[in-house]
C-alpha positions in Angstrom: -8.2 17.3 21.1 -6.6 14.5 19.8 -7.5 12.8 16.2 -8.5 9.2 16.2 -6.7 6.3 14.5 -8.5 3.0 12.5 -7.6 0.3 11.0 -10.2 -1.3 8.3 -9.0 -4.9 7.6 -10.8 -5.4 4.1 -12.2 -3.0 1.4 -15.7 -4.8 2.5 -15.3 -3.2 5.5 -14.4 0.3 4.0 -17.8 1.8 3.6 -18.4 1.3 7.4 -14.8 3.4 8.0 -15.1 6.5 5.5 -14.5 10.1 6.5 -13.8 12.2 3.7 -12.0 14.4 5.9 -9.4 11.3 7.3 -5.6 10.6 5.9 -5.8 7.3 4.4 -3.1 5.1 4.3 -3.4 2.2 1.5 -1.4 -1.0 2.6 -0.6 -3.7 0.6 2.9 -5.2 1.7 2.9 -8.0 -0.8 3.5 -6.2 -3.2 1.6 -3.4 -4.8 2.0 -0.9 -2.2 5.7 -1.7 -1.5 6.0 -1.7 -5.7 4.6 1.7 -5.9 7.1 3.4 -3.6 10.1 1.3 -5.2 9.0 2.9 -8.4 9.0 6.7 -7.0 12.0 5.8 -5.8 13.5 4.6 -8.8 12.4 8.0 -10.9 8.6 7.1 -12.3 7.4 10.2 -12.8 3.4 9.6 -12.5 1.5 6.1 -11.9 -1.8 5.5 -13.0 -3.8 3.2 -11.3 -7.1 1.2 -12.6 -9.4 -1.1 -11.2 -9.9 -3.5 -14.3 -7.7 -5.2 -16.7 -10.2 -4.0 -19.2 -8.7 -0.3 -18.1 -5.5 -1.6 -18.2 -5.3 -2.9 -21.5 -7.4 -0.1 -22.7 -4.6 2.5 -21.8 -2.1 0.2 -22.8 -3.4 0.6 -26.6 -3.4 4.0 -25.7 0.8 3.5 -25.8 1.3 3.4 -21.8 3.6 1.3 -19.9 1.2 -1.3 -17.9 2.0 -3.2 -15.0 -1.2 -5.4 -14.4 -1.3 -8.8 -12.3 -4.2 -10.8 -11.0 -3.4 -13.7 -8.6 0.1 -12.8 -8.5 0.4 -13.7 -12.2 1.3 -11.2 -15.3 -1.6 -11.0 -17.6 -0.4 -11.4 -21.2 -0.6 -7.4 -22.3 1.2 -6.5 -19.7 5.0 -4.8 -20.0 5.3 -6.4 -16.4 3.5 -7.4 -13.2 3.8 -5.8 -9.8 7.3 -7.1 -8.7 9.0 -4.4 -6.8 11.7 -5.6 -8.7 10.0 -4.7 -12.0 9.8 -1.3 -11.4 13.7 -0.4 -12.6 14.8 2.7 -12.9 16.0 2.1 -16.7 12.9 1.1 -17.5 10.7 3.6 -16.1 12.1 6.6 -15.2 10.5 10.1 -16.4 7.8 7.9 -17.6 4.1 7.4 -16.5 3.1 3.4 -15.6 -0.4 2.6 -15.7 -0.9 0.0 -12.9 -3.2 -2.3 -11.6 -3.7 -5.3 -9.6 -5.4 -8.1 -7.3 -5.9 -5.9 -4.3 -4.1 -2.6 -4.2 -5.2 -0.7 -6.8 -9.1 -1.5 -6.4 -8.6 0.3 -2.8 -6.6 3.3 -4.1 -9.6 3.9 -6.2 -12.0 3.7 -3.5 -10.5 6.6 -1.0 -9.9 8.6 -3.5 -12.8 11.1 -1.9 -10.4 11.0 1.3 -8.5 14.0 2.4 -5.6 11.9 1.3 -4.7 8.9 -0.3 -0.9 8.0 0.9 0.5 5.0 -0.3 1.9 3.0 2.9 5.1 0.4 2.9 7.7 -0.5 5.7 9.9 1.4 2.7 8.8 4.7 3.9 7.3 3.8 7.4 8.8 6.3 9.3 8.4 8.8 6.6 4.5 8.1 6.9 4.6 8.9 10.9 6.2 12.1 10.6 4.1 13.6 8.0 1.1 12.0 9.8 1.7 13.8 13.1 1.9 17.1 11.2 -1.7 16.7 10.0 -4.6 17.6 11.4 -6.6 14.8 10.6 -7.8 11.4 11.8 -6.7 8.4 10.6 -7.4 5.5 8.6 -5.1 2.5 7.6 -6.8 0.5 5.0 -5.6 -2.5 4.3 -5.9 -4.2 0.6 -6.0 -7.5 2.2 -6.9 -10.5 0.0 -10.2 -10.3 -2.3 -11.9 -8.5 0.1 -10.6 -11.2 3.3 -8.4 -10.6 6.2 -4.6 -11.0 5.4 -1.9 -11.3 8.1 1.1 -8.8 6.0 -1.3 -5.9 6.1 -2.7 -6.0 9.5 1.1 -6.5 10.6 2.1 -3.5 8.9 -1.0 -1.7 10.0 -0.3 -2.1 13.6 3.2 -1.2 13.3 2.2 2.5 12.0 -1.0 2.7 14.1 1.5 2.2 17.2 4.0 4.5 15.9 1.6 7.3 15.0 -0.1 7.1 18.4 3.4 7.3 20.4 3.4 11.0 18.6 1.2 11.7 21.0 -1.8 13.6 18.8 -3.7 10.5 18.5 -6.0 8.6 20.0 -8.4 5.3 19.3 -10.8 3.3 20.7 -10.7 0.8 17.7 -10.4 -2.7 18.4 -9.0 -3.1 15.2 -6.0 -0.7 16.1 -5.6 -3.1 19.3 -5.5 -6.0 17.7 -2.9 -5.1 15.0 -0.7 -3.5 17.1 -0.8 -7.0 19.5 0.0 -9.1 16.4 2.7 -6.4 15.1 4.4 -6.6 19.0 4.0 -10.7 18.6 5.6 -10.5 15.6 8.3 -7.9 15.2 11.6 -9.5 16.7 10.8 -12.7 14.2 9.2 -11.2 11.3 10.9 -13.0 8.9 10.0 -16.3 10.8 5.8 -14.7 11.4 5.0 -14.1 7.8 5.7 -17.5 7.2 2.3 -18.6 8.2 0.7 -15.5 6.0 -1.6 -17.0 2.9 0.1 -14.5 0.2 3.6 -15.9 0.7 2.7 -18.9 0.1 1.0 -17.8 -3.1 3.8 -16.3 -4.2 6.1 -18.9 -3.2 4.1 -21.7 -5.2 5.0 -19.1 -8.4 8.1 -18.6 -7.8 8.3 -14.9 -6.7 8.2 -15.0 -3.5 11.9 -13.4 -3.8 10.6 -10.1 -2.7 9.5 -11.1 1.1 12.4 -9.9 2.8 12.2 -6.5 0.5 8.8 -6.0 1.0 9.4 -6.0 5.0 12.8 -3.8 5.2 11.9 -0.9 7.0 12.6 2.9 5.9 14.7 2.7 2.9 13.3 5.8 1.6 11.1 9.5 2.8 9.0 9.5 -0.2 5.6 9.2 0.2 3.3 8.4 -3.3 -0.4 10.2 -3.1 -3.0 10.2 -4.9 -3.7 13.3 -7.0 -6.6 13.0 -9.1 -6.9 10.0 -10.9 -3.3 9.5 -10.3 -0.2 8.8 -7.9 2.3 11.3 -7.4 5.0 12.4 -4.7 3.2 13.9 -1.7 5.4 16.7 -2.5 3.6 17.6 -5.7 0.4 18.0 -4.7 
């Protein structure tokens, strides 16, 4: 019997997707998601993500390391924001960042009664599909999107894992949501660069002046490590 793959485009949408039992996959391309694997990959040795800034600054008087945006923009506590390119190994390897931001974060938080909580970037795309397929469990790819709208980096990303995990062969869907991600992903996957062009967040980010993490955030399989959550915080899958 094959296991069943969905895609929830919002956290609004989340209570009407939740299986406790499901794999879910937290996206959210620009940039907390793709930030969180860069820093696993760059040596952090535990992140700790929150939902408020009032958490944040909290545990940052507590002596952590905090990474903490909202709108794209560093709040003034902060040791950073939620650049990939913040997240350096000299800076934070061996250590434990407390993290939160606009989108990401709040979502992490809110499947953490899942079977799973992986964290989900083209980074470690194809890492995600092969440890998928070994699972027996559905499926669900929950996008961060944008305060709680539909964003066009996420579903993109969505539908390229969603199409990849059913080509495995041990799942099926009859989620609309599924179809129409994996339609937008096929529409835009020879131009991607070109596509997200027309996606909100870029333009956000562009208007700030760090929008230099675009073509990063959408290079595919630089790494097989996979952050979940454990507890109240992310680790590699393989220390759980």
């Amino acid at each position: 019997m094959k296991r069943k793959v969905e895609i929830c485009f919002t956290p609004a949408l989340y209570p009407e997707y939740r299986n406790d039992e499901a794999i879910v996959v937290i996206v959210d391309i620009l940039r907390a998601t793709s930030a969180i694997v860069t820093a696993f990959m760059n040596g952090v040795k535990r992140i700790i993500p929150v939902a408020t800034l009032d958490e944040a600054l909290a545990r940052k008087q507590e002596g952590f390391l905090v990474a903490a945006e909202r709108d794209g923009i560093v709040r003034d506590f902060a040791d950073f924001g939620n650049s990939p390119y913040n997240f350096r190994r000299e800076i934070i390897e061996g250590r434990d960042i407390v993290y939160s931001t606009t989108n990401g974060t709040n979502c992490i938080m809110m499947a953490r009664h899942s079977y799973r909580v992986l964290i989900g970037a083209y980074l470690n795309i194809d890492a995600l599909v092969n440890y998928i397929a070994k699972e027996n469990c559905d499926l669900i790819i929950l996008c961060a999107g944008w305060k709680n709208k539909f964003n066009l980096e996420d579903s993109l990303f969505a539908g390229a894992l969603a199409e990849s995990v059913l080509k495995t062969g041990h799942y099926g869907t009859v989620c609309d949501s599924v179809h129409a991600s994996v339609d937008l992903w096929n529409l835009a996957r020879n131009n991607m660069m070109e596509y997200i062009e027309k996606a909100a967040q870029r333009h956000r980010l562009k208007k700030n002046k760090l929008d230099d993490v675009i073509g990063y955030c959408h290079t595919p399989n630089l790494t097989n490590l996979i952050p979940a959550l454990k507890e109240n915080y992310l680790t590699l899958i393989d220390n759980l």
